[in-house]
C-alpha positions in Angstrom: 0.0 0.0 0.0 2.8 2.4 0.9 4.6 1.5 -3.0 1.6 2.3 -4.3 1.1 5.4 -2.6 4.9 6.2 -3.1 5.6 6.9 0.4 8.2 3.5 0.1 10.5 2.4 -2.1 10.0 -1.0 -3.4 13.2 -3.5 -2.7 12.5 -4.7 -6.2 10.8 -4.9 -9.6 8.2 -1.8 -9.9 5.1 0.0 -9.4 2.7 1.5 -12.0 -0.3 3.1 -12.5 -1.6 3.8 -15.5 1.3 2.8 -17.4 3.2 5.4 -15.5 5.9 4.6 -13.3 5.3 5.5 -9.4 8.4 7.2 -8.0 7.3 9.3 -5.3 3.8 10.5 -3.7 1.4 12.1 -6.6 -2.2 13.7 -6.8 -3.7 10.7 -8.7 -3.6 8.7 -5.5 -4.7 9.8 -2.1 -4.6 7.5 1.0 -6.7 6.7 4.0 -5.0 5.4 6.6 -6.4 3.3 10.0 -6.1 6.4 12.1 -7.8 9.3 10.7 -4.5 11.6 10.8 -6.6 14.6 10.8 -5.0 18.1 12.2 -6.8 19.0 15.3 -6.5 22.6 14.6 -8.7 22.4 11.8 -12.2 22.3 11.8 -13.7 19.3 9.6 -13.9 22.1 6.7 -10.1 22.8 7.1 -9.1 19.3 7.2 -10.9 18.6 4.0 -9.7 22.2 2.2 -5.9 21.1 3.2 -5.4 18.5 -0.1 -6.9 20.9 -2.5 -4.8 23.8 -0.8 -1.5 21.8 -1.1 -2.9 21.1 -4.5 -3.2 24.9 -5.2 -6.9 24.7 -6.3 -8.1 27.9 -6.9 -9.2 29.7 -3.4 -12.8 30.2 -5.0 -12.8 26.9 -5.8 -11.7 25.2 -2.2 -14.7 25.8 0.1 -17.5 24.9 -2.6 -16.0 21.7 -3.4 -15.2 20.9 0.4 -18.5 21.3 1.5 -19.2 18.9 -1.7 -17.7 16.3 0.0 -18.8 17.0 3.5 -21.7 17.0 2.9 -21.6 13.5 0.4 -19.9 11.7 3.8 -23.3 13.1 5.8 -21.3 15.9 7.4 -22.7 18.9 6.5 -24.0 19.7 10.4 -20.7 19.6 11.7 -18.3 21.1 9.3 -17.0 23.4 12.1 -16.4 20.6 14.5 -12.8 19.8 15.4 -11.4 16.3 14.9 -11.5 16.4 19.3 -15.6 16.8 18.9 -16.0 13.8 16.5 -16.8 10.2 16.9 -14.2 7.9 15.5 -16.6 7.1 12.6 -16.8 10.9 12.0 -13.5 11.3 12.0 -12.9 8.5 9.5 -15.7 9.9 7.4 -13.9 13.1 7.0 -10.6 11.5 6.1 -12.5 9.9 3.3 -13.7 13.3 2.5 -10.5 14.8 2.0 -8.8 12.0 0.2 -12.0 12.0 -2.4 -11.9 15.7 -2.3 -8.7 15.8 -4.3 -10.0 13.4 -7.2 -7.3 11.1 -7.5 -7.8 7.9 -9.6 -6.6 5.3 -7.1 -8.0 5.5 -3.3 -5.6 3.5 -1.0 -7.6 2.6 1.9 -5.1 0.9 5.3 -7.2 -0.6 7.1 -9.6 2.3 7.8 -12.3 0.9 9.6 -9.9 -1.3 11.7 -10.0 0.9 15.2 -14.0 1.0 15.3 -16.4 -0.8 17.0 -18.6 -3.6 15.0 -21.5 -1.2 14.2 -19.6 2.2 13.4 -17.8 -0.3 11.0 -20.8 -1.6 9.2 -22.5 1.9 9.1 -18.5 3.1 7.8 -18.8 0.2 5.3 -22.4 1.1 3.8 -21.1 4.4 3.9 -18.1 3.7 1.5 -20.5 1.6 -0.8 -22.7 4.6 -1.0 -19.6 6.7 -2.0 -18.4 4.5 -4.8 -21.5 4.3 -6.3 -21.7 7.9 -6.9 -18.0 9.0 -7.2 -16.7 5.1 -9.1 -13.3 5.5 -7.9 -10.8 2.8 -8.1 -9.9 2.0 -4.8 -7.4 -0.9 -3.1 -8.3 -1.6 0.4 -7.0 -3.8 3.1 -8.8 -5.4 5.7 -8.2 -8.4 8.0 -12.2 -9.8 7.7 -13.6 -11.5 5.3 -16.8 -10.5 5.2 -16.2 -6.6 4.9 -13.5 -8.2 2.0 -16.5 -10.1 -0.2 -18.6 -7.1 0.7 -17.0 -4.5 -0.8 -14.9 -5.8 -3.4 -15.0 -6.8 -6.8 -11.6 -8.8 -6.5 -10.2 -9.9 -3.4 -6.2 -10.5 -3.9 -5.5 -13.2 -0.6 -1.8 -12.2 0.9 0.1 -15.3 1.9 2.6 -15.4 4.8 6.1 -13.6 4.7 7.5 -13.1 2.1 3.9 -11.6 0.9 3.0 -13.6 -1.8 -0.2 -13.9 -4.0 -2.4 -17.2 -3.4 -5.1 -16.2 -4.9 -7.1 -13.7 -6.9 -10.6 -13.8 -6.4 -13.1 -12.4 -8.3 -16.5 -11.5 -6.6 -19.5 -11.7 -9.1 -21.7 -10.9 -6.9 -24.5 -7.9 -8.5 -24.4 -4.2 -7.2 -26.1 -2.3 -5.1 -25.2 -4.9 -2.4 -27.0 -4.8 0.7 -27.0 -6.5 4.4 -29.4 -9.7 2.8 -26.1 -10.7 0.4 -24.2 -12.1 3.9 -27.2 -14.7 4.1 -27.3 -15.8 1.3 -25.8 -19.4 -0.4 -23.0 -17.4 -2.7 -21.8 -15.3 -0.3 -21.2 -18.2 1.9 -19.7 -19.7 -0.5 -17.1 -17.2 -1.1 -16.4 -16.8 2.5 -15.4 -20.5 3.1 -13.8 -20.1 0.0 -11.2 -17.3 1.2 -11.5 -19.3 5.3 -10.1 -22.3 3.5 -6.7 -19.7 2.7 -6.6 -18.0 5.8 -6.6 -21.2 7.9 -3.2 -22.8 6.3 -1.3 -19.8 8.1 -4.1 -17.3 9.7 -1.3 -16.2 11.7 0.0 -13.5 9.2 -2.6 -13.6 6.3 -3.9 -10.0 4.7 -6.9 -9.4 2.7 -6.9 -6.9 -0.5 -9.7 -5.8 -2.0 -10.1 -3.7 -5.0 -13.1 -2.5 -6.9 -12.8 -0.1 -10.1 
């Protein structure tokens, strides 16, 4: 995830994106990372303004497409808040924000919902479905659960022990929208034990990647 995003090097062969070779952080990617990294001394409006102001956006520009993205990650109410007056889920919600705010083509998600409890992180995972069907950006994310991995996804790349190694690429054909129902039902299940069967030959240090474009 870091080689993707450029903030590593890789200790061999390469990275690209869109036939161009990534050598460095760029504004066609923008990261989310497990902890929302926002800067407290910003309100949720300033947080989500920095990208497009390290970007050098146009000042007219900034504020209207800010609130834009506030208000698309259902935080138009609080746009003055500090990151100190948020709920974890909040605060996640406006790291989305600011990473979607940019428009880059590739979202790197780390793990984001990883620190919340079980119902911010299905409310956070509704919430990201919700944003990629109106926005369609190409996103990589990791997660340790399967579940959220067959839910979201349209592949699902299975990360074997160290050295990381691919075991499989899996391809989920399940039909969009998704909803809650899909966990019940005989394909989903069929994935999971599908993706268990991996994970239990060396649970230990397994990873999930999911990607949907």
């Amino acid at each position: 995830m870091l080689a993707i995003a450029g903030l590593v090097n890789v200790s061999g062969g390469s990275v690209t994106i869109n036939n161009n070779l990534v050598n460095g952080p760029g504004p066609d990617r923008a990261v989310v990372f497990q902890d929302a990294s926002l800067l407290p001394w910003r309100s949720v409006q300033g947080n989500v303004k920095f990208g497009l102001e390290m970007q050098r956006w146009k000042k007219d520009d900034i504020g209207e497409r800010a609130m834009r993205f506030i208000k698309m990650v259902g935080l138009e109410k609080f746009s003055d808040y500090h990151p100190h007056q948020l709920s974890g889920g909040m605060r996640q919600r406006v790291n989305i924000a600011r990473a979607l705010a940019v428009d880059p083509d590739v979202l790197l998600m780390d793990e984001p919902f990883g620190a919340l409890d079980a119902q911010t992180r299905e409310v956070m995972g509704d919430e990201l479905m919700n944003i990629w069907e109106r926005d369609r950006k190409t996103a990589l994310f990791v997660t340790h659960d399967i579940d959220e991995a067959i839910f979201l996804a349209d592949r699902v790349i299975v990360m074997g022990r160290d050295p990381g190694r691919i075991k499989e690429v899996m391809k989920i054909d399940m039909e969009r929208p998704r909803n809650a129902a899909m966990f019940e039902s005989n394909e989903f299940a069929k994935y999971r034990r599908r993706l268990r069967d991996h994970l239990e030959e060396d649970m230990a240090s397994m990873h999930l990647v999911t990607g949907v474009a």
